[in-house]
Structures are given as C-alpha cells and as structure tokens.
N, C-alpha and C positions, 0 to 999 in steps of 0.2 A: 583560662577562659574556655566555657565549655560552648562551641558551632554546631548547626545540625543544619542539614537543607533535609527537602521533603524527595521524595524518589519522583521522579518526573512520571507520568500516565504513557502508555504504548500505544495504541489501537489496534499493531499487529501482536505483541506477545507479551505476556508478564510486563513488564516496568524494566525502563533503563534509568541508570543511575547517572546524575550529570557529576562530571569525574573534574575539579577544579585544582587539580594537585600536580597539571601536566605540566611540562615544558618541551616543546615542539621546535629539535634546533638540527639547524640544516647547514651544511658547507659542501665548497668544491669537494668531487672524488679525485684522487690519486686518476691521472690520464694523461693519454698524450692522443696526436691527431696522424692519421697517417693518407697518407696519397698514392693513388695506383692510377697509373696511365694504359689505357685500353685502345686497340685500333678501330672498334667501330663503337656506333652508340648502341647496338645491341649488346655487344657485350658490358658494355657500360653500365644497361639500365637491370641486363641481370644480377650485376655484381650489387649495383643497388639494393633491389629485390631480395637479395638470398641475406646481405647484411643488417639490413632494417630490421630490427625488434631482434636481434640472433644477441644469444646471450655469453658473451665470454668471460669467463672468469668473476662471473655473478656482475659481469658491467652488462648495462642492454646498449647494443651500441646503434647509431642511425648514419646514413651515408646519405649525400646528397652529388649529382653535378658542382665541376668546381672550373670557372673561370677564373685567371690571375695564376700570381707567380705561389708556389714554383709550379710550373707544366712540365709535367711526367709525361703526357702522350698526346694522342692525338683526344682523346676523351678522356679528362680529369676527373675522378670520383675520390672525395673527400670522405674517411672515414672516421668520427666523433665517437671519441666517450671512450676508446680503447683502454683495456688495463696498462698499466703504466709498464708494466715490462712485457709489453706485446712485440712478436717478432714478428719479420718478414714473411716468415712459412705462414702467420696467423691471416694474412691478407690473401694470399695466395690461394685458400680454400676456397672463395671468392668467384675467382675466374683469374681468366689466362690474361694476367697484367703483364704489357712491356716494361712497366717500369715502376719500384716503391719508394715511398719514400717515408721515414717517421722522422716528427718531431721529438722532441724533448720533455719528457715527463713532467708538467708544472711541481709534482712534488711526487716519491719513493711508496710511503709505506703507508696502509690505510691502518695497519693496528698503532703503529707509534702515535696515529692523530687520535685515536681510539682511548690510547691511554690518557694523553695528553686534556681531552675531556672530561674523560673520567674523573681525574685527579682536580680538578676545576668543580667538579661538581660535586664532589662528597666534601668538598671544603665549605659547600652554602649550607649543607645540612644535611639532614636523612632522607639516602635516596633509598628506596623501595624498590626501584627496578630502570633498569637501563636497555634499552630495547631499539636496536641498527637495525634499519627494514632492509631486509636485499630480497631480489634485486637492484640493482641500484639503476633510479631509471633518470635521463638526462643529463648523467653525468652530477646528479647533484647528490649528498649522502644526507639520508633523514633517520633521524633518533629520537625516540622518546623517553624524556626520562621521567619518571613515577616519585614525586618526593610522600612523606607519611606527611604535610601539612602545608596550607595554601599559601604560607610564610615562606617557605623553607623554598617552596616553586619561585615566588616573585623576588627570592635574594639569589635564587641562581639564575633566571632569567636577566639579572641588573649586574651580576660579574662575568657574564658569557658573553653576551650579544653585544658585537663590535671587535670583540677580542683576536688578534691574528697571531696563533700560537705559529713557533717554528717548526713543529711538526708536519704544520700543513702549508711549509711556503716560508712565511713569514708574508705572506701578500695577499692572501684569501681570509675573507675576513670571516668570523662565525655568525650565524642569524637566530638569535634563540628567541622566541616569543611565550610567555606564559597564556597555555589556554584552558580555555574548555571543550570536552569534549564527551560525545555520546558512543557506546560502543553496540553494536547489535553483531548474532548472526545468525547466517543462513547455510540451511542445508544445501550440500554441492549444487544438487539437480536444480532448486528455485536459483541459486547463483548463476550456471549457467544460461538459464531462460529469461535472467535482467543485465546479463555481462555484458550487452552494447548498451541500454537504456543506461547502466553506471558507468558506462567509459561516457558518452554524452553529457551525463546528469554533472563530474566531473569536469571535465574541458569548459559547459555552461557555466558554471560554479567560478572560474579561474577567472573571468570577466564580469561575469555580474558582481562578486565581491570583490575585487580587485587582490585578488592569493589571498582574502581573510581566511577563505573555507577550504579546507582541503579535505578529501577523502581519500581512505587506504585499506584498501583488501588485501588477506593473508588468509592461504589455505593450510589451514592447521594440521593438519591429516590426507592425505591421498584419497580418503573418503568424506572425507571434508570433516566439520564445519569449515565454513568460509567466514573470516573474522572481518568486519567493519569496523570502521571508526574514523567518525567526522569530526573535526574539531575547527573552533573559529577563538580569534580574541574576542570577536565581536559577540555578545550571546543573543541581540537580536539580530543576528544574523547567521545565529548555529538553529536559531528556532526556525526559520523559514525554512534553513535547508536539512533540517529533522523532518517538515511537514512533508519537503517535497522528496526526501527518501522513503517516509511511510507512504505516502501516496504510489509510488513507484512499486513496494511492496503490495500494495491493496491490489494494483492494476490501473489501465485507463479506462476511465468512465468513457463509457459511446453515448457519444452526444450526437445532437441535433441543435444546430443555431446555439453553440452552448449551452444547452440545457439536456440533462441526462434523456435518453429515453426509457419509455418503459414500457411494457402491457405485460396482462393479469395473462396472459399464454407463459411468457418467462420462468413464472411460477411454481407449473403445472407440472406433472408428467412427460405430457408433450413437449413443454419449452425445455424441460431438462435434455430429452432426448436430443434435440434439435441442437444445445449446445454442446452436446456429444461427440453429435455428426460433426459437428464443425473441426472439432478438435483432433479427430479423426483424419480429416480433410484436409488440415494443413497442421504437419508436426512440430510440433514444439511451443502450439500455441498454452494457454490457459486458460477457462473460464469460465465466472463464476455470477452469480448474482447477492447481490447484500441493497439491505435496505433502498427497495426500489432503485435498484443502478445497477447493468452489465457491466465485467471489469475484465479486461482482458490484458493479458500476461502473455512476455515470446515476443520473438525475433518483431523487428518493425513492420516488415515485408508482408508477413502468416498474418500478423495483425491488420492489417489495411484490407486484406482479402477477406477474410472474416467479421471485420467490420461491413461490409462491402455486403456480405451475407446478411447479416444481422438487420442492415438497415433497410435493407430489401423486404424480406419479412413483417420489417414494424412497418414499415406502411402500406404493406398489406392487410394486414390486421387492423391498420386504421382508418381504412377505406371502406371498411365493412360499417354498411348501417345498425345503429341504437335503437332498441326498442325497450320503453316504459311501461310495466304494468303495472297501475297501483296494488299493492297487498295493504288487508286492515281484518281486525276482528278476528278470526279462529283461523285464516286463512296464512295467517302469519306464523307462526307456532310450526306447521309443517314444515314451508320453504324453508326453515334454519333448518332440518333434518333431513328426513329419508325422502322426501318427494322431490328437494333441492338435489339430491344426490341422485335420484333416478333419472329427472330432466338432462344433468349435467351427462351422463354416461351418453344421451340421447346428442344432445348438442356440443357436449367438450365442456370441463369446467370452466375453460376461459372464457366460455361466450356464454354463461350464463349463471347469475350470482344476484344475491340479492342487496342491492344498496340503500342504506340507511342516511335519510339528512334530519334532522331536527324531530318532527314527530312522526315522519311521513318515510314508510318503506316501499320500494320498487324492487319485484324484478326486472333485473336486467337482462335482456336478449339481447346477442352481437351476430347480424347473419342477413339472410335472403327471409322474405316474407315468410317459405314454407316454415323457415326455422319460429317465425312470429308466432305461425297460424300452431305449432304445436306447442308453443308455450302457453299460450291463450286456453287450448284443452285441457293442460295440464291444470291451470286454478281452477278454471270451470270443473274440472274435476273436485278437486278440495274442496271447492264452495257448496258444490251440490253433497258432500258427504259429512263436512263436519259444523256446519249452518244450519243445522238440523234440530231443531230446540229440544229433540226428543234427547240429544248425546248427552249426558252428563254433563254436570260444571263444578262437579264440588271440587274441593282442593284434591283430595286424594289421587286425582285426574294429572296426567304431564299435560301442559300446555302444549307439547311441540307436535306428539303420536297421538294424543289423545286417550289413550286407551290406560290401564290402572298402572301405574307407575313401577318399574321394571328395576329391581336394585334402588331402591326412590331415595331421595336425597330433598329433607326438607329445608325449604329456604327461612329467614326470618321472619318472610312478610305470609308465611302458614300455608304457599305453591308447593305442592312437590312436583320432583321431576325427578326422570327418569338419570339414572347416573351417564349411561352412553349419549344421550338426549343433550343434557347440559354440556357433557365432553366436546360433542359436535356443534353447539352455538359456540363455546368458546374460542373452537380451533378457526372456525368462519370468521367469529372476529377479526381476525388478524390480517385478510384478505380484504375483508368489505368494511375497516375501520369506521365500524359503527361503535360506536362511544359517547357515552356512558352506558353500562352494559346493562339492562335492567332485565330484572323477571318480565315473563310473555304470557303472565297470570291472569285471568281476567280478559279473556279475550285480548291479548297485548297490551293492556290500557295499566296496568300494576308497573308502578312507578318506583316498586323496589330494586335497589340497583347489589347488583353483584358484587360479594365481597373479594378482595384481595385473598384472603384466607380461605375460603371458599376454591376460589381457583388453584390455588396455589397445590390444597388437598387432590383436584378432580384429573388435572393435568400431569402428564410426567413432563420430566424438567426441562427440556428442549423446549415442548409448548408452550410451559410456561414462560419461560425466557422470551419466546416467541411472539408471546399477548403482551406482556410488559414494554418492549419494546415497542411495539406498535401503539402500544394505550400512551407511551409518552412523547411520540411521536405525534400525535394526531392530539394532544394535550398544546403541544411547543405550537404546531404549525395554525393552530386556532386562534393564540391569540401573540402575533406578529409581533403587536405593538409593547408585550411586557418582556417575550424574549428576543433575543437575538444570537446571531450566530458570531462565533470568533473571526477576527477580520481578514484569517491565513485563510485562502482559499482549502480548501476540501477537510479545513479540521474538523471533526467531529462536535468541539466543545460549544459548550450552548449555556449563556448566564443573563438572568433576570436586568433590569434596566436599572441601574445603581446611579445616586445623587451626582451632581456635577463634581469635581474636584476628584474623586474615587479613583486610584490606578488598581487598575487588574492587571494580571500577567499569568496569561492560561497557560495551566500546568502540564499541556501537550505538547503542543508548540512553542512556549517559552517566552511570545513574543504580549 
C-alpha cells in the first residue's frame, strides 16, 4: 500500500516535513542521591549555586535545601541526578562539607539499558535510527527512535511502553509514545537571541499540554546549527505549538491594546534608521518590520526597553495633525511621480503621500500648518502648469511628467508612459495600497487597469514580490465577509468561506 502526506508550509524557511515514524521513549537514568552537611547557610546555598545545572558525567544534576533524616550538618543539601558511580571527592568540589553521604544507585549501567532497548526495538521492525539525547536533564533518559514506517513505530510503541526490563531495575518502568514531530533549525547567533523565549516557550508547553509537547535542542557543531524538534501525540496540539514556535521566530509583534501598531515613518529611511539606533542601544536585541507589524527578537529585558522606545515615537507620530487635499484631472499624473518625490524630500516621505479610496485621490500631509501651507503650493504649482489646455493630450504624452514619453512603454488601452514613470506608480502602490491599479490616461479618468504581466516585466523581483503582496493583501482585507483568517492566532493562512459540513486543516499550523 502506497502513503504520501503533503510537506507542511513554514513562514520562516523552505518547508518542514511532519515526521510520523517517531517513537519518543523515556526511562529513569542510572543515579543515586547524595548529601552534604554544611556549617552555615552561606555555604550551603553556594554549594547549591555551584551544583545546579553543573554537568557530571553527561548527568545535569540540581541540589536543593534538605530537612529530614538522614542530617549530615547543621545545613542539609541534597544532591539529585548524580552518575551512579559518583564519589565522595565528586561532592566535595562543592564546598567545605562537614559531612557526605550517598545513596544506592537505583540501577549500574546506562549502556546494558541502552542495549537492552535496542534489542526490543529491532524486534518491531526496521529501525532507521536510534538517537539518546545527553545531556541527560532531570534524571530522566530520552531516545528517539526513527523506524522506515508508521507501522513499524506504532508496533514498537505497543511492546515497549509499560515494559520494566532488568537492565534498568526491574522497577522502572519504560514510557514510549508513538509521535509526531516537526524538526527545524537555527543558526547559533538567532538560537542564542531566543534561548530564554525557548526555555519559557518549553516549561509553558509542560502545563498547557499536560507533557503532550515536548521540545529538544541540540547544537550540532560548535558553530552551530542548533537542531529543534517538537513533537506531540496529539497533532492538534503539535500545530498550535508549531505556530507558536514560528511566531517566536518571526518575533513579537508591538502592539497596542492588542492590536499591532504601525505608521508609514516604519517604512522609510528614517524608520529604518531609527530601528538601527535602537538595536544599537540595547544589544542583543532584533528588528525588523513585515507586513505592517514591528517584530522584535532578544533577551526579554532589551525588548521591553525598546518596546518602550518604539511606542514612544508611534504616538508621536500620531499626534501630528492630517491634512486632505483633493487631487483630480492632470494634477494627479504628477503626485505619483517626481513632484510626489520632491514635496516628500521637503516634508519626509512619511508625512506625505498620496491616498487612494474609490474614485477620489488625496494628498496626504502629516504636520504643523506650515507643512499644510507648503503642500497646498506645491498643487497650486502643478495646476497652474499642467491645466493648461495649451499642454498636449495625445496618447504619445506620459500621463504622470507629461512631457514625450522617455523609454515609453505602451499600455493596451493606447496611454504611453514613461518606463521610470510607470516604475514609480507601481513601487507607491505598495505604500498607499491603492488598488485596482489603473492607467492615469485621460486626465486619470482611463479605467484601464494594469496588467499582472506588465508589472511583472517593469519591476525587479523584490518589487514585484512587494506589489503582489500588498495587492493581495488589500484584495483579503476588502472583502471580510468571503475571507477569513485561520483560527491559530498569528497564522499567516487565509481561506475562502466553504459550505457547512466542510473540515479544513491548515497546512501551516496543522490545526
């Protein structure tokens, strides 16, 4: 019988592949527990300190305060997760204990349990790959094993799990569960700039899914990559915590009252610079802007402050008064070009662009009156120059400079235009998401609309990427009521309104 599933969609890179062939099985480590009595609580809580997360013999071991028997000293510190043949000298490093004590190894040897697996599991079928994560954290041992089919996982998930080999005890029982799992990774330096957000994202995970979801990083190389890989039984529960991994990658949106913020400065030159300085200002942060939304990346701390910056500014920027000036007739044709571009050098392009609703274009001014009073010259300008009944009209003519079409590029509906002319309406598009794009033939009143293929020739590929995106953007967000968005908060995916009875299952998030 021949299976195929489809490659699941990323939003951060190429495609991950959902891997259904896993088995996720976990048992006690080989350990004993040991005790050190100390004379004050300072040294106590260093001996704490210096053992917690310290890695011996590939165990990570954690120490806590220990009231109850047996009492070593006057200050008890209990030491967890020790390699099973840990000595007296291995405590000692510690600090200056009056007194040790070790327990009794629950079991000897981690490779006899090692084998003892093993041979359990090539008996369900063809294993592909056997994979012990160390270090070993909690005291607990996790292995992946890789079979070549989804059979072959769910017949050794069904003779392992329960199983208390005497290798390991005879008392410790094994946990195997058949999952699913997503693998991604990340280059060291992004690793290290989300390595608390994923110690977090984890620990959340452990209680919101009750241990369905676990996540595991491995640095392949000294130079990294940094290997992930999330796995759940549950697969709607591997999709939410896929979305809320990419999301993690993308960064956090800076919101206001939960809802992203934005302005047209972000954009610009200026807004780039600005989030420069920030980055600058506090290190280690990220950031970046995508489809109207700042996303910031880095330590929690760098983030809060630079949040802090950011939202300072947007409401600066949005305290500044609006001003409306109707554009119609020849006067329109310019402001998508060089006279848009020369005001903008004057006032900043954030604060001055021309917005498109239905039939009816405005420039837009953001500023103090003087900035009004020199926008207002500015048309007055155009109007007194290309209003002029005397200017030509034939087609041969660019609607935007007016003047004999420069590189000319003729449209369908018999407008030429200038090649740099049409370049520079199309790149504005994308800012002042005016859509449907039409020829500005005829005094702007030519209802022919710009082709896909057209653009596609005028623009290089970033732009274009650029317009397409915004055209389908300002397409979705027009009409509400035929699309909608996927119900995982920050997914990307966006599908048409399908008859009652219909299941989808979006192929980002899974869910």
């Amino acid at each position: 019988r021949l299976t195929a599933k489809p490659s699941l969609n990323t939003t951060v890179r190429g495609t991950t592949v959902l891997r259904d062939t896993a088995v996720r099985i976990t048992w006690n480590a080989p350990q004993r527990v040991g005790y050190a009595g100390y004379v004050t609580l300072n040294e106590a809580k260093a001996a704490i300190a210096a053992a917690t997360g310290f890695v011996m013999k590939d165990n990570v071991l954690s120490a806590a305060l220990y009231e109850g028997l047996p009492a070593v000293g006057v200050y008890s510190v209990m030491f967890s997760h020790l390699p099973p043949d840990a000595e007296r000298k291995d405590l000692e490093q510690f600090g200056n204990a009056e007194s040790i004590l070790l327990e009794r190894p629950n079991y000897e040897s981690l490779d006899n349990a090692r084998h003892a697996v093993l041979r359990i599991l090539h008996s369900c079928g063809n294993l592909s790959n056997f994979d012990l994560v160390l270090p070993i954290w909690n005291g607990t041992i996790l292995v992946w094993a890789t079979f070549e089919t989804h059979a072959d996982a769910s017949n050794a998930r069904d003779h392992l799990d329960g199983q208390r080999p005497r290798a390991i005890g005879g008392k410790t029982f094994i946990s195997a569960r058949h999952v699913q799992s997503l693998d991604f990774s990340l280059p060291l330096s992004k690793f290290k700039m989300l390595e608390g957000d994923i110690a977090r994202l984890r620990w959340t995970w452990r209680t919101r899914f009750n241990h369905d979801v676990t996540l595991v990083d491995r640095l392949m190389s000294p130079d990294g990559p940094v290997h992930i890989r999330i796995s759940a039984e549950n697969l709607s529960n591997l999709g939410i915590a896929k979305a809320g991994f990419e999301q993690l990658q993308h960064g956090e949106v800076v919101t206001l009252q939960r809802k992203p913020i934005w302005d047209r400065f972000f954009s610009h030159p200026s807004g780039y610079l600005f989030l420069r300085e920030l980055e600058s200002r506090y290190p280690g942060i990220g950031l970046r802007t995508q489809m109207g939304k700042i996303l910031l990346l880095g330590p929690i701390e760098q983030r809060q402050l630079a949040r802090r910056d950011i939202m300072t500014r947007f409401q600066e920027l949005q305290a500044r008064q609006l001003w409306r000036i109707p554009l119609s007739g020849r006067v329109v044709g310019p402001f998508v070009g060089t006279h848009l571009v020369t005001l903008q050098k004057t006032l900043g392009p954030e604060n001055c662009y021309v917005h498109h609703i239905s039939d009816q274009r405005n420039l837009v001014v953001r500023g103090n009156e003087q900035a009004y009073r020199i926008a207002c010259e500015a048309v007055e300008k155009v109007q007194s120059r290309y209003t002029d009944t005397s200017i030509p009209s034939q087609r041969s003519v660019c609607p935007v400079c007016f003047t004999e079409a420069s590189v000319p590029i003729i449209l369908t509906c018999g407008h030429t235009w200038c090649t740099s002319c049409l370049e520079s309406y199309l790149v504005s598009a994308v800012e002042n998401k005016a859509f449907p794009l039409t020829c500005l033939g005829d005094d702007a009143s030519c209802t022919e609309r710009i082709s896909i293929t057209l653009a596609r020739k005028t623009l290089s590929g970033e732009d274009f990427a650029s317009l397409c995106d915004a055209s389908f953007w300002s397409y979705v967000h027009a009409r509400s009521d035929e699309f909608h968005h996927c119900t995982t908060p920050d997914c990307a995916q966006v599908y048409r309104t399908v008859p009652g009875g219909v299941i989808l299952q979006c192929p980002s998030c899974l869910i």
